[in-house]
Backbone as CSV, one residue per row, in Angstrom:
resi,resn,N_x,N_y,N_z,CA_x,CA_y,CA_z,C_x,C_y,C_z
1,UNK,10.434,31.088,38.331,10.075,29.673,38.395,10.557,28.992,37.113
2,UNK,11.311,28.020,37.416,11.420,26.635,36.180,10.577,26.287,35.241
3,UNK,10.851,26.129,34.144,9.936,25.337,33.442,9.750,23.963,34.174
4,UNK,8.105,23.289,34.107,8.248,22.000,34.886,8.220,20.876,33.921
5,UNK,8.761,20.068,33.871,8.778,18.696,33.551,8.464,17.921,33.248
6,UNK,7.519,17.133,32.496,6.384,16.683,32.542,7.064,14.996,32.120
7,UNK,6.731,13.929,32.947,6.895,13.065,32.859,6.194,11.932,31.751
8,UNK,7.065,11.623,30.938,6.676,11.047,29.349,5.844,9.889,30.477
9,UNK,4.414,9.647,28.982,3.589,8.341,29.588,3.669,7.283,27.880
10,UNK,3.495,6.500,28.950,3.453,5.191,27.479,2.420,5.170,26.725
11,UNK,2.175,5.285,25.730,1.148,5.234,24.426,-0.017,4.212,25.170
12,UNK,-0.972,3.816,25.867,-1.867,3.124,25.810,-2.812,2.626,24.308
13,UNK,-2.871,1.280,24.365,-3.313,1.230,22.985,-4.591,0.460,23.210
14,UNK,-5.863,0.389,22.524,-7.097,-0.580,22.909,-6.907,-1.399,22.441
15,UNK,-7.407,-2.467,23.890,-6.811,-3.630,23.794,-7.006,-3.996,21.705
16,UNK,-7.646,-4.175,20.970,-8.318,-4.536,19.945,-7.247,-4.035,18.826
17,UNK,-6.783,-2.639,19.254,-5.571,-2.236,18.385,-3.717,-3.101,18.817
18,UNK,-4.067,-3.112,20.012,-2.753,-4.214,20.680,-2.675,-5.179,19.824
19,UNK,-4.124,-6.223,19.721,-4.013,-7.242,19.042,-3.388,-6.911,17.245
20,UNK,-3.816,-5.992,16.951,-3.533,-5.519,15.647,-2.087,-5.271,15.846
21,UNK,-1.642,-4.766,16.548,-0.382,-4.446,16.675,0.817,-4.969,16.858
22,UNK,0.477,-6.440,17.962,1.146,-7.127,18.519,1.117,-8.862,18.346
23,UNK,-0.503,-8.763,17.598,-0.852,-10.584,17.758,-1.287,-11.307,18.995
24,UNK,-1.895,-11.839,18.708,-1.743,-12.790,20.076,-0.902,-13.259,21.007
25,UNK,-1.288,-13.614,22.209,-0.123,-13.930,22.807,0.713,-15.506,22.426
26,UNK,1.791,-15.485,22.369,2.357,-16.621,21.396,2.046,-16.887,19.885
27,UNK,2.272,-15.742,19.069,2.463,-15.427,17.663,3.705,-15.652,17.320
28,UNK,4.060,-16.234,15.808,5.407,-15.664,15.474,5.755,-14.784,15.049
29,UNK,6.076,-13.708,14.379,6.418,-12.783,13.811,6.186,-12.894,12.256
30,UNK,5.343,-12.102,12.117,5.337,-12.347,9.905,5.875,-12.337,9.047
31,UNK,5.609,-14.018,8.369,6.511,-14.270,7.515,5.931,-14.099,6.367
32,UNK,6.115,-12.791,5.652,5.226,-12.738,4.600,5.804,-12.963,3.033
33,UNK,7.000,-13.660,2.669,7.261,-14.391,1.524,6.456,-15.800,1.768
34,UNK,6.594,-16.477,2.833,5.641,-17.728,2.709,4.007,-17.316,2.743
35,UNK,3.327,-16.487,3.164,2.234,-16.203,3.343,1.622,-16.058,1.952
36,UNK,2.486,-15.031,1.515,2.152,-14.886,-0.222,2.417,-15.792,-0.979
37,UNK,3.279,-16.993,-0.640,3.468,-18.297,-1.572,1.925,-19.184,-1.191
38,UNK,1.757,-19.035,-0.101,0.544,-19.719,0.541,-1.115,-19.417,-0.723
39,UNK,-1.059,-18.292,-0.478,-1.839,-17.366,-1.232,-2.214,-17.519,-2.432
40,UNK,-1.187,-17.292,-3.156,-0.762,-17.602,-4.404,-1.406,-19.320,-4.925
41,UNK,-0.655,-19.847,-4.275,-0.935,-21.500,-4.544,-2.753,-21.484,-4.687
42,UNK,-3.150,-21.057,-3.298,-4.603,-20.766,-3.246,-5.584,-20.516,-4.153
43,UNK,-5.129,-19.154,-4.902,-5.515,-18.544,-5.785,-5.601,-19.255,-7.393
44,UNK,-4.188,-19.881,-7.500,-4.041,-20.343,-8.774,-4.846,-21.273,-9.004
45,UNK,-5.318,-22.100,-7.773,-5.500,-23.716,-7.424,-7.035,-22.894,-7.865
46,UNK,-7.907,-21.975,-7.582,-9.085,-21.493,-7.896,-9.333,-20.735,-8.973
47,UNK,-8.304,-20.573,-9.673,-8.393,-19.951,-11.050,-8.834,-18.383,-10.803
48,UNK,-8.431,-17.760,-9.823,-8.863,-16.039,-9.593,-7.589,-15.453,-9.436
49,UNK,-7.562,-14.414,-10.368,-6.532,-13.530,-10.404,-6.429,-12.535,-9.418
50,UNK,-5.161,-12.185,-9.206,-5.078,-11.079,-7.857,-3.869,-10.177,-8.133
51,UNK,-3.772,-9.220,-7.144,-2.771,-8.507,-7.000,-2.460,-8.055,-5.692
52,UNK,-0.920,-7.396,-5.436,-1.117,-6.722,-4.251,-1.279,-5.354,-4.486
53,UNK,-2.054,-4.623,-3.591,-2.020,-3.497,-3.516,-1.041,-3.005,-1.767
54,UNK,-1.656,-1.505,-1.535,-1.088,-0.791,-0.436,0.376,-0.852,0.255
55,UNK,0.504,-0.960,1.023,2.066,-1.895,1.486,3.183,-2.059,0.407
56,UNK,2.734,-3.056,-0.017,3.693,-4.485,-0.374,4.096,-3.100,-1.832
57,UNK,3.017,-3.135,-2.398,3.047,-2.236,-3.834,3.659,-1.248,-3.761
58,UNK,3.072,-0.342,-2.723,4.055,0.838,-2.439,5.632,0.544,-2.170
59,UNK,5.887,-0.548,-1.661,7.307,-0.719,-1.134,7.960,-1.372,-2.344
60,UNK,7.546,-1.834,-3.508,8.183,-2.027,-4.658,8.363,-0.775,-5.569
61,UNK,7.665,0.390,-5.591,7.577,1.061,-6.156,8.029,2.717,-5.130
62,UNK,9.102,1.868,-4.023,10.257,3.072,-4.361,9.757,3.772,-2.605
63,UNK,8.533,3.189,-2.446,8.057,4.181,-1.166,8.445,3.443,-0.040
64,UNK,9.157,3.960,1.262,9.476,2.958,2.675,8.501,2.732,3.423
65,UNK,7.979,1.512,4.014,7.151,0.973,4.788,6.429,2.354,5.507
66,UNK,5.016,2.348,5.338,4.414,3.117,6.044,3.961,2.537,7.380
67,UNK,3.781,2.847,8.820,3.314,1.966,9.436,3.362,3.289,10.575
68,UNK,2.548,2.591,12.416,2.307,2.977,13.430,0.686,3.514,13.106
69,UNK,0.050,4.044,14.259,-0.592,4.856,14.825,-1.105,4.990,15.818
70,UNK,-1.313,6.399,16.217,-1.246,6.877,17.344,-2.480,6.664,18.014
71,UNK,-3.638,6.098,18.206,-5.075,5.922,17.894,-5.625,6.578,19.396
72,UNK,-4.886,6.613,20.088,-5.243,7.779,21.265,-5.918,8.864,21.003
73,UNK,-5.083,9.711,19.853,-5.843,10.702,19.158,-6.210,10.797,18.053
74,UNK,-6.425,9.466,17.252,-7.237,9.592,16.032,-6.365,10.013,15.180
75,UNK,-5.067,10.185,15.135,-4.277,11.021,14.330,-3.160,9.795,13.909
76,UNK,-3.514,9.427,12.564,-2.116,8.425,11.271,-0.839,9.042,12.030
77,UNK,0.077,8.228,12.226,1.237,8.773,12.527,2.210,7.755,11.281
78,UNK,3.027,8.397,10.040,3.443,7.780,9.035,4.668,7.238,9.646
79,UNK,5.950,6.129,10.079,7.062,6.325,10.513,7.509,5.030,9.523
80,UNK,9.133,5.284,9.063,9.485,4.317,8.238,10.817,3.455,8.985
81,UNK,9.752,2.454,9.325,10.552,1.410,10.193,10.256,0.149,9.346
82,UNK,11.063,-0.865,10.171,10.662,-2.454,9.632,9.713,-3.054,10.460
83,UNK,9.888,-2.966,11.904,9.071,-4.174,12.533,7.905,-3.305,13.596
84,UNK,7.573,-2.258,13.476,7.121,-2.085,14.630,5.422,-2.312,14.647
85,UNK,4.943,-2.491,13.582,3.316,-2.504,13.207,3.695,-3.456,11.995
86,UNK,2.791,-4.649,12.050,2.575,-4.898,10.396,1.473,-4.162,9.982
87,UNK,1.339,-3.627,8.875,0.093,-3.288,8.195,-0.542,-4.682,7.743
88,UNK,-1.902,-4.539,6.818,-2.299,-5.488,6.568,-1.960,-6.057,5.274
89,UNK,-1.649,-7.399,4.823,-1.615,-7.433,3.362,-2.774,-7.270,2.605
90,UNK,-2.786,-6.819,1.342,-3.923,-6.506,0.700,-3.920,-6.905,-0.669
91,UNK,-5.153,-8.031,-0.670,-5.176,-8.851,-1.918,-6.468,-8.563,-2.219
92,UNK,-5.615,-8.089,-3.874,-6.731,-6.970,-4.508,-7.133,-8.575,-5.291
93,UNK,-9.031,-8.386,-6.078,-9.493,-9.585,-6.497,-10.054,-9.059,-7.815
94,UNK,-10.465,-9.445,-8.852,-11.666,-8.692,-9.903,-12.813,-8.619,-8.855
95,UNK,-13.925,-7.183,-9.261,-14.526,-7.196,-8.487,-15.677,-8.537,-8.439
96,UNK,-16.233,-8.951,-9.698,-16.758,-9.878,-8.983,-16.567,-11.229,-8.803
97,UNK,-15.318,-11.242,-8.424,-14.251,-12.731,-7.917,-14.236,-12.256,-6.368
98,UNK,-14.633,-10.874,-6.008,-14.694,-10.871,-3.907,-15.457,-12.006,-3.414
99,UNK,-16.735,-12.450,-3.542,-17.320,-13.567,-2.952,-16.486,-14.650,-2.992
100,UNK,-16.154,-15.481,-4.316,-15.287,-16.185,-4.676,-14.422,-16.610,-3.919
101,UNK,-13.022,-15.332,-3.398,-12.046,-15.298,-3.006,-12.410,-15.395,-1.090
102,UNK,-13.353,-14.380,-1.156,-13.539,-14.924,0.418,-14.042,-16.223,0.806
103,UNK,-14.689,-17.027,-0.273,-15.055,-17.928,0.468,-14.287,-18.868,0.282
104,UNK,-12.673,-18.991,-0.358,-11.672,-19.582,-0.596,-10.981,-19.450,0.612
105,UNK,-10.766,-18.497,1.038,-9.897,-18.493,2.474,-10.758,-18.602,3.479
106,UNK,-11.989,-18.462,3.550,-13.004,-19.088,4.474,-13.215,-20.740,4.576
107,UNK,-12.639,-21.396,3.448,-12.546,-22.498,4.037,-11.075,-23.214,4.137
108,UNK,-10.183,-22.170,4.159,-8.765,-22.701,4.323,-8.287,-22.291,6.188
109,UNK,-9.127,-23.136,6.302,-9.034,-23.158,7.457,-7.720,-23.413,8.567
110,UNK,-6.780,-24.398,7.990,-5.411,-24.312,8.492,-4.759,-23.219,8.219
111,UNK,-4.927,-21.791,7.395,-4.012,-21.405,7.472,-4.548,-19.918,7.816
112,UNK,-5.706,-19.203,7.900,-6.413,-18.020,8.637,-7.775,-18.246,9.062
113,UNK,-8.095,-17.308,9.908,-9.705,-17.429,10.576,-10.175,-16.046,9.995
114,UNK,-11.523,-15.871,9.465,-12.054,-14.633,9.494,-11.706,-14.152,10.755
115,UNK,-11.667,-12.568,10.482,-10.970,-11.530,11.732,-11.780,-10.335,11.255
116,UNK,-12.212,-9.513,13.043,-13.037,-8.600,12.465,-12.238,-7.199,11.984
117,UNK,-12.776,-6.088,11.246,-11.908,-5.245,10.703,-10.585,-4.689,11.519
118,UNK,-9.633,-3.855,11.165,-8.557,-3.451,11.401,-8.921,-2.507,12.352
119,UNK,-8.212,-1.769,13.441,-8.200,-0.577,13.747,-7.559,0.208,13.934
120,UNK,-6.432,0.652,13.159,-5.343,1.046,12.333,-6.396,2.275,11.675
121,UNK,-6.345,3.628,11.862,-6.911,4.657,11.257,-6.617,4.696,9.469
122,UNK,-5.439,3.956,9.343,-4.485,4.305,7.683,-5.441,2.984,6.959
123,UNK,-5.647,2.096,7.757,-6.520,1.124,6.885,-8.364,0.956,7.192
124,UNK,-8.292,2.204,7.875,-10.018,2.166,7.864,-10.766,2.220,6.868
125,UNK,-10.234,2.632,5.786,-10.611,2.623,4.422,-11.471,1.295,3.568
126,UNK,-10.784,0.129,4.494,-10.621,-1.025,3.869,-11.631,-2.257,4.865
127,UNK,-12.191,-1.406,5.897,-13.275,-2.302,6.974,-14.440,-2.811,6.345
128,UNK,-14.900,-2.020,5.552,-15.855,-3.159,4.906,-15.740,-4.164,3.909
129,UNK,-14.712,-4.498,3.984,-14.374,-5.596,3.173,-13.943,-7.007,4.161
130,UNK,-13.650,-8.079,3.527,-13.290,-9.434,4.251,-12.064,-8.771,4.740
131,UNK,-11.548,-9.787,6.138,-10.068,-9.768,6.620,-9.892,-11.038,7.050
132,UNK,-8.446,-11.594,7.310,-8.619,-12.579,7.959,-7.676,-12.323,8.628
133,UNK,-7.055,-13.574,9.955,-5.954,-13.545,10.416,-5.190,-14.881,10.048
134,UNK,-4.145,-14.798,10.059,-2.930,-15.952,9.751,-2.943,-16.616,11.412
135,UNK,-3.425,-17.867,11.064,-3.131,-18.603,12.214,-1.997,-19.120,12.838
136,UNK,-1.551,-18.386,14.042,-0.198,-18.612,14.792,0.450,-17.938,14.508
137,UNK,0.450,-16.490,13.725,1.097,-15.519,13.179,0.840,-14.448,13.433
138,UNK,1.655,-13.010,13.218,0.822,-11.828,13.519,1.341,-11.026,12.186
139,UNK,-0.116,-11.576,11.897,-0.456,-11.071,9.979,-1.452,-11.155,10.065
140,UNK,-2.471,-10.104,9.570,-3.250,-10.004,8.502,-4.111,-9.883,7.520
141,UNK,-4.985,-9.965,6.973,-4.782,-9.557,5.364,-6.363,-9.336,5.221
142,UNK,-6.307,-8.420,4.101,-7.504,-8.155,3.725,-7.975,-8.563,2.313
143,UNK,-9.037,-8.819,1.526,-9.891,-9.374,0.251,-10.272,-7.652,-0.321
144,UNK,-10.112,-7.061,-0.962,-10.406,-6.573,-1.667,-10.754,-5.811,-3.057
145,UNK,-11.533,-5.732,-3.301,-12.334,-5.494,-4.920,-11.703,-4.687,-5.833
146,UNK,-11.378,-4.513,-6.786,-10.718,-4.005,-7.858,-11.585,-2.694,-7.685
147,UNK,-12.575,-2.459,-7.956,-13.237,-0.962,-7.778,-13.134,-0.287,-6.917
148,UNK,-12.616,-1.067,-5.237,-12.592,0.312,-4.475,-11.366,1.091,-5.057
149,UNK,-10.357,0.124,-5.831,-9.335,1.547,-6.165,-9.219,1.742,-7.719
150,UNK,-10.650,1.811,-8.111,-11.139,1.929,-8.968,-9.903,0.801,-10.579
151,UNK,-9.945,0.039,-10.559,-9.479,-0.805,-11.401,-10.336,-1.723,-12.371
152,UNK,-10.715,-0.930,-13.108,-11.242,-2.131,-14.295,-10.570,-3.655,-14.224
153,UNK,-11.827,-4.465,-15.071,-11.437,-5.791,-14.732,-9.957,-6.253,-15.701
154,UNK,-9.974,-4.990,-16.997,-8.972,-5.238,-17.720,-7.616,-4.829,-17.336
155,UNK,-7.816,-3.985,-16.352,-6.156,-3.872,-15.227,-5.357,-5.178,-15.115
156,UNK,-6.676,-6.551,-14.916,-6.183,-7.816,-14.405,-5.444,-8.443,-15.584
157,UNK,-5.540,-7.920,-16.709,-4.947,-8.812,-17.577,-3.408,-8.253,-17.563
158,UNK,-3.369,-7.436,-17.101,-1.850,-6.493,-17.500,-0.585,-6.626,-16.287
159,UNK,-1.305,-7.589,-15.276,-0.762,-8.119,-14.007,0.468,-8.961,-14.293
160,UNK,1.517,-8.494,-14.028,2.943,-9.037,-14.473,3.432,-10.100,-13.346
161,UNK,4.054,-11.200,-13.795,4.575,-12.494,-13.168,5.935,-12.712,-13.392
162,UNK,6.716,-12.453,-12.223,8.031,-12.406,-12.536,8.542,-13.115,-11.219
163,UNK,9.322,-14.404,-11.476,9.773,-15.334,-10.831,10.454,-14.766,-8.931
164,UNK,11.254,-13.507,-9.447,11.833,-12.635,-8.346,11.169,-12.103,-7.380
165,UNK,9.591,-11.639,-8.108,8.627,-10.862,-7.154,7.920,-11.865,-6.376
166,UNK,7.380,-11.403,-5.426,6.863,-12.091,-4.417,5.269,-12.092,-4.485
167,UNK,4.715,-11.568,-5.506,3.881,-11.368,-5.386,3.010,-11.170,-6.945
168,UNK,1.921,-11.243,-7.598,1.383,-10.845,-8.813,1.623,-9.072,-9.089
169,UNK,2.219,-8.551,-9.889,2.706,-6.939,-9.488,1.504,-6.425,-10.829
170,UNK,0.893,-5.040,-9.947,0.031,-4.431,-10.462,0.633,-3.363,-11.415
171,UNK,0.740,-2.850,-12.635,1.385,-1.604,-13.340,1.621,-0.509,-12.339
172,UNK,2.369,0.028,-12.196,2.091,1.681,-11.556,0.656,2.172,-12.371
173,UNK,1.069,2.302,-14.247,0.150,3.466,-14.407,-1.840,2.823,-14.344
174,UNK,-1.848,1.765,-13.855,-3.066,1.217,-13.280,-3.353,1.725,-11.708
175,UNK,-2.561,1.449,-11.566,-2.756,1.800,-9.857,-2.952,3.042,-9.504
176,UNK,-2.275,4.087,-10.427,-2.313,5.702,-10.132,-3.147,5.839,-10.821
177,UNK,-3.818,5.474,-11.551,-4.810,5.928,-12.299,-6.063,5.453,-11.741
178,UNK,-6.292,4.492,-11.506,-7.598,4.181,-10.363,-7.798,5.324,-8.863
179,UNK,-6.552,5.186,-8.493,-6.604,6.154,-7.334,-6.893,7.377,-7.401
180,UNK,-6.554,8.084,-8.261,-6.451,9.402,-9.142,-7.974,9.437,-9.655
181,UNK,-8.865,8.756,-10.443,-10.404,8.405,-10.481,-11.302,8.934,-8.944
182,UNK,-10.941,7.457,-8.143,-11.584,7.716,-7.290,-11.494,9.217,-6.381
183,UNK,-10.151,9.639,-6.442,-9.947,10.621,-5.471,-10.366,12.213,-6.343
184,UNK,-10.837,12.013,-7.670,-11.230,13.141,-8.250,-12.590,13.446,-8.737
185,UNK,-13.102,12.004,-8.687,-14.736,12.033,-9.319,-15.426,11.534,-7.764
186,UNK,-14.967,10.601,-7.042,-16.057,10.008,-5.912,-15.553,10.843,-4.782
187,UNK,-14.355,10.618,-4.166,-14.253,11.680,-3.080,-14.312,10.725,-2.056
188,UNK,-14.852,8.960,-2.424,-14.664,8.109,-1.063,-13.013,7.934,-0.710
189,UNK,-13.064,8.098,0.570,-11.682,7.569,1.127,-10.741,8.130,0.342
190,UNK,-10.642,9.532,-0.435,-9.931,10.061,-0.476,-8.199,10.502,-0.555
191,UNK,-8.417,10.564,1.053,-7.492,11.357,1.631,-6.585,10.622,1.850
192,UNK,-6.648,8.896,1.933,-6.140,8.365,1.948,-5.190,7.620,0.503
193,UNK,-5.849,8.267,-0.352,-5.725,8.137,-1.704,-4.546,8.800,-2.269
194,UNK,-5.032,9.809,-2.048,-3.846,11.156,-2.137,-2.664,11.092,-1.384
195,UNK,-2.738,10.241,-0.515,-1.549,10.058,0.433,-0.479,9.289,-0.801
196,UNK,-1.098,8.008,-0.876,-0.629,7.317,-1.435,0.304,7.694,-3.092
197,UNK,-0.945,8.382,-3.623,-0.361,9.265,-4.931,0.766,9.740,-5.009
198,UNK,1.006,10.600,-3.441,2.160,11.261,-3.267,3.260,10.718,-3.246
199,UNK,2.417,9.676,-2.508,4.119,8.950,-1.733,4.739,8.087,-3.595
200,UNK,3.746,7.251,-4.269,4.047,6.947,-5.403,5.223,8.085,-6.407
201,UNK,4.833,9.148,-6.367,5.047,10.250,-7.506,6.992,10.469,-6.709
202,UNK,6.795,10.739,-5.233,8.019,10.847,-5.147,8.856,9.572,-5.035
203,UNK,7.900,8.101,-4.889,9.075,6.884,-5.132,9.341,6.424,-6.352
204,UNK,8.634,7.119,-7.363,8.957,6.716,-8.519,9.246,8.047,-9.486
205,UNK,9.589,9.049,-8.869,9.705,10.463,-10.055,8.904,10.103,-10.877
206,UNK,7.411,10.450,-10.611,6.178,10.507,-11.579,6.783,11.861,-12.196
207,UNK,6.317,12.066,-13.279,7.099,13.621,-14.217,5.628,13.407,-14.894
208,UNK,5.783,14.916,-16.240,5.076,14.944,-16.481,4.534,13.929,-18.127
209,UNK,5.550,13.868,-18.118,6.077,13.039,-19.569,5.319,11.587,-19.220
210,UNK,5.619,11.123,-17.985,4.653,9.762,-17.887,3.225,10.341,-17.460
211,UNK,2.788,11.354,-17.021,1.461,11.517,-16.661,0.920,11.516,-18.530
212,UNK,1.363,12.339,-19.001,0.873,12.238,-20.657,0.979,11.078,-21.110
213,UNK,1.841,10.244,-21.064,1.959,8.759,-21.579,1.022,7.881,-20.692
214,UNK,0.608,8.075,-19.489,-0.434,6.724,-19.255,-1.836,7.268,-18.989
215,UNK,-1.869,8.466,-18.746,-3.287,9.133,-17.699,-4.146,9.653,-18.580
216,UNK,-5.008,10.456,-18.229,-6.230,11.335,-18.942,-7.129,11.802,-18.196
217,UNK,-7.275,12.422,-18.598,-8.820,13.568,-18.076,-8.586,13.945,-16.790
218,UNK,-9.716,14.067,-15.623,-8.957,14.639,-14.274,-8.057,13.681,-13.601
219,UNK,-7.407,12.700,-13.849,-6.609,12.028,-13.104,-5.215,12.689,-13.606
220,UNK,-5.848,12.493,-14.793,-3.862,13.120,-15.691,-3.855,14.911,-14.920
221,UNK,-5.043,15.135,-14.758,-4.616,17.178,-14.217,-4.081,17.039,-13.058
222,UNK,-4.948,16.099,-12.386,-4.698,15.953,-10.881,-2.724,15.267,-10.448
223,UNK,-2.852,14.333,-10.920,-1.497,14.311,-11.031,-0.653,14.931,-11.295
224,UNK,-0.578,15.414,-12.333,0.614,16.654,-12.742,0.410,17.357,-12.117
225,UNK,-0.603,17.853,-11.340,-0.420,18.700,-9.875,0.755,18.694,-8.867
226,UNK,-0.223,17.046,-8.691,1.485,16.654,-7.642,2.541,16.148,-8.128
227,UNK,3.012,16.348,-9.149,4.204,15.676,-10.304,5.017,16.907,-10.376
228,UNK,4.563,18.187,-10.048,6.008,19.321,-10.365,7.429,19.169,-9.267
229,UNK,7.864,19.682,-9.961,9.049,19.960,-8.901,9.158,20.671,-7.766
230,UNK,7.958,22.032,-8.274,7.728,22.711,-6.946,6.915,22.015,-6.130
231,UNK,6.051,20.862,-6.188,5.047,20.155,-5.344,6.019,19.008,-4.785
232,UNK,6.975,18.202,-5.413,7.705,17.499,-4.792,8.643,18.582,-3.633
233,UNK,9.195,19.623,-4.165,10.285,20.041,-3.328,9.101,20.574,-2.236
234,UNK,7.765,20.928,-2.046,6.890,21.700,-1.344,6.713,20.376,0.213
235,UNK,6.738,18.689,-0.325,6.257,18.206,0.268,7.390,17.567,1.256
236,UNK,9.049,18.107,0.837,10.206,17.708,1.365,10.084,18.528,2.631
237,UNK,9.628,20.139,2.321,9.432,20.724,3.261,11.625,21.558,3.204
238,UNK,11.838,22.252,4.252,12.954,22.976,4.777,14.172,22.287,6.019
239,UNK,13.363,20.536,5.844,14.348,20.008,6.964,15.745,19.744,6.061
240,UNK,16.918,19.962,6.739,18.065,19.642,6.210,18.649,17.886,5.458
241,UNK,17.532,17.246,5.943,17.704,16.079,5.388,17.948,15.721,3.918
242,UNK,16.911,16.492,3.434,16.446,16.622,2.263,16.908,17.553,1.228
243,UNK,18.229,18.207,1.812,18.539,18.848,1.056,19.344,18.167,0.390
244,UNK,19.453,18.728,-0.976,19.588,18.359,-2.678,19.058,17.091,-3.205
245,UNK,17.748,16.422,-2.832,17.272,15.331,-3.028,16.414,15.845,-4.169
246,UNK,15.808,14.652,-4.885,14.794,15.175,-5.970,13.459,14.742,-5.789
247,UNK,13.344,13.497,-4.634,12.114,13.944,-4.353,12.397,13.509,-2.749
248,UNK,11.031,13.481,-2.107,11.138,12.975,-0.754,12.014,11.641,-0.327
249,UNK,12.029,10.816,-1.391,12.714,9.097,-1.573,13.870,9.289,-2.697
250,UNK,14.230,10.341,-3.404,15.221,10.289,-4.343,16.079,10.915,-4.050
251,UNK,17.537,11.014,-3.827,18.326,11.357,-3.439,18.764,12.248,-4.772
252,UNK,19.312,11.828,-5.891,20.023,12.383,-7.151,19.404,11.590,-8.031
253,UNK,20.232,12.463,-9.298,19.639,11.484,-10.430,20.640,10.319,-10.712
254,UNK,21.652,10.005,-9.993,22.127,8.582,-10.057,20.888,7.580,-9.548
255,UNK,20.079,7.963,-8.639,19.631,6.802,-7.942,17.904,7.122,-8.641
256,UNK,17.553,7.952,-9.633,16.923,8.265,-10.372,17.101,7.152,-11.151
257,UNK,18.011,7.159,-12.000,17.778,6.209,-13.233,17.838,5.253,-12.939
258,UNK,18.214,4.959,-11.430,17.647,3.157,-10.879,16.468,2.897,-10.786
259,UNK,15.626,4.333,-10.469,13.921,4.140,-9.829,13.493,4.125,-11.248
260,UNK,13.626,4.709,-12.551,12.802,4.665,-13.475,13.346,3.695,-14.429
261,UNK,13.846,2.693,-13.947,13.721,1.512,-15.037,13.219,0.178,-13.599
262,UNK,12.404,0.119,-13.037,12.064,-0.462,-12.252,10.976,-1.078,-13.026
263,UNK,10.633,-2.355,-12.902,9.849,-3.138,-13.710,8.584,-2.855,-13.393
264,UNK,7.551,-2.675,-14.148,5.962,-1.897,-13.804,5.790,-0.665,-13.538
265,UNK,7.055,0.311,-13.717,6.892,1.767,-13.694,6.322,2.430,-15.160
266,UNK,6.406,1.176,-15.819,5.510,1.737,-16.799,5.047,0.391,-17.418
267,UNK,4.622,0.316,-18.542,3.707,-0.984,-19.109,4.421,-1.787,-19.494
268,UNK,6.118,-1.709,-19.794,7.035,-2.827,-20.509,7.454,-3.368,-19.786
269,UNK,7.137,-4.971,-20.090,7.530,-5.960,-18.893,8.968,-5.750,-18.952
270,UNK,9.765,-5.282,-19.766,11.449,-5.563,-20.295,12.009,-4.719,-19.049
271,UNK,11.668,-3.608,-18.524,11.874,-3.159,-17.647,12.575,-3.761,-16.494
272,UNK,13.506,-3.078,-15.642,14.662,-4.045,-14.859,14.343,-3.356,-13.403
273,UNK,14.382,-4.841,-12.177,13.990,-4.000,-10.899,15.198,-3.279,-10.855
């Protein structure tokens, strides 16, 4: 007897994740340089400082769009595309500027409606916090607190403004170092933490030379964990893709010394994207 066949079925998605996925019916597609100019204006006009985190951050700092999931089975599916899921934007606030900030886009009423949390497994992390949606758009975005990724309020002063970026840009060694906190002393949301670490360390050849120059205590151990060469080459895995790359996102060290003079890979604004 034959092997039999089994006829592929289409991903069913709940309805609630569709909307996440797809927008409403008659959305435009997200335009998220104006969204963040929108934002921005918002913000300044209220005197509260921000940043981006997740997404946007990761994708300056070397890592390709994370996006999809499979929510049938509960299981993140990572794939690096452009359009097929937006994730959410994520505008990090001091923590106690969250009231503040939500009730700033709570009354900007032309341009999002409160929206209830995500259901996207990769951003469940982030449901108890505000969201809103972009009205007539399929975007969007979440309010959240400098402490869930563990960021002192003095992170905010070190928030770099550069005409090119699209956005207020957070340091790397702030961002890995909050994450690296939470994911070694609290243990909330984790796993999702560590994801991120990773994906950072191989879009930016974290080494060990910058873990000593920005980190400390269990964040600096924990990192240089995933900072060797055998942990980068461990996480490339044996597919042929990847062969002679230096990390999962680095090809050679030509395209090395492009990623480590990237502006906010370390604390000197002089730094070049």
């Amino acid at each position: 007897m034959g092997l039999r066949r089994h006829r592929p079925q289409l991903l069913r998605l709940p309805p609630e994740l569709q909307v996440d996925v797809h927008g409403f019916p008659g959305d435009l597609p997200s335009d998220v340089p104006t969204i963040l100019s929108t934002i921005s204006t918002l913000m300044h006009e209220n005197d509260v400082r921000w940043c981006a985190t997740g997404d946007l951050l990761l994708a300056h700092y070397g890592v390709p769009k994370i996006t999809g999931v499979r929510e049938a089975y509960c299981i993140p599916i990572w794939r690096y595309v452009d359009d097929a899921y937006e994730q959410d934007i994520e505008i990090c606030v001091p923590s106690e500027k969250l009231i503040q900030a939500q009730e700033i886009f709570n009354a900007a009423t032309e341009l999002c409606m409160p929206f209830r949390p995500g259901r996207s497994n990769y951003n469940q992390h982030l449901s108890r916090y505000p969201r809103f949606k972009i009205k007539g758009m399929n975007q969007c975005f979440c309010v959240v607190p400098g402490s869930h990724f563990g960021l002192p309020l003095k992170a905010f002063d070190d928030i770099m403004d550069f005409p090119h970026l699209r956005f207020p840009l957070l340091p790397l060694p702030h961002y890995v170092k909050g994450l690296a906190n939470i994911a070694t002393t609290e243990g909330t949301d984790s796993s999702n933490f560590v994801s991120q670490i990773e994906f950072l360390v191989d879009g930016m050849d974290i080494d060990e030379e910058w873990c000593h120059n920005y980190l400390d205590g269990l964040a600096q151990a924990f990192v240089l964990g995933e900072s060797t060469r055998s942990a980068k080459k461990a996480r490339m895995g044996p597919h042929p893709k990847y062969e002679g790359n230096l990390t999962t996102f680095i090809h050679d060290e030509s395209e090395r010394q492009d990623i480590i003079r990237v502006v906010g890979r370390g604390m000197d604004r002089r730094s070049e994207l």
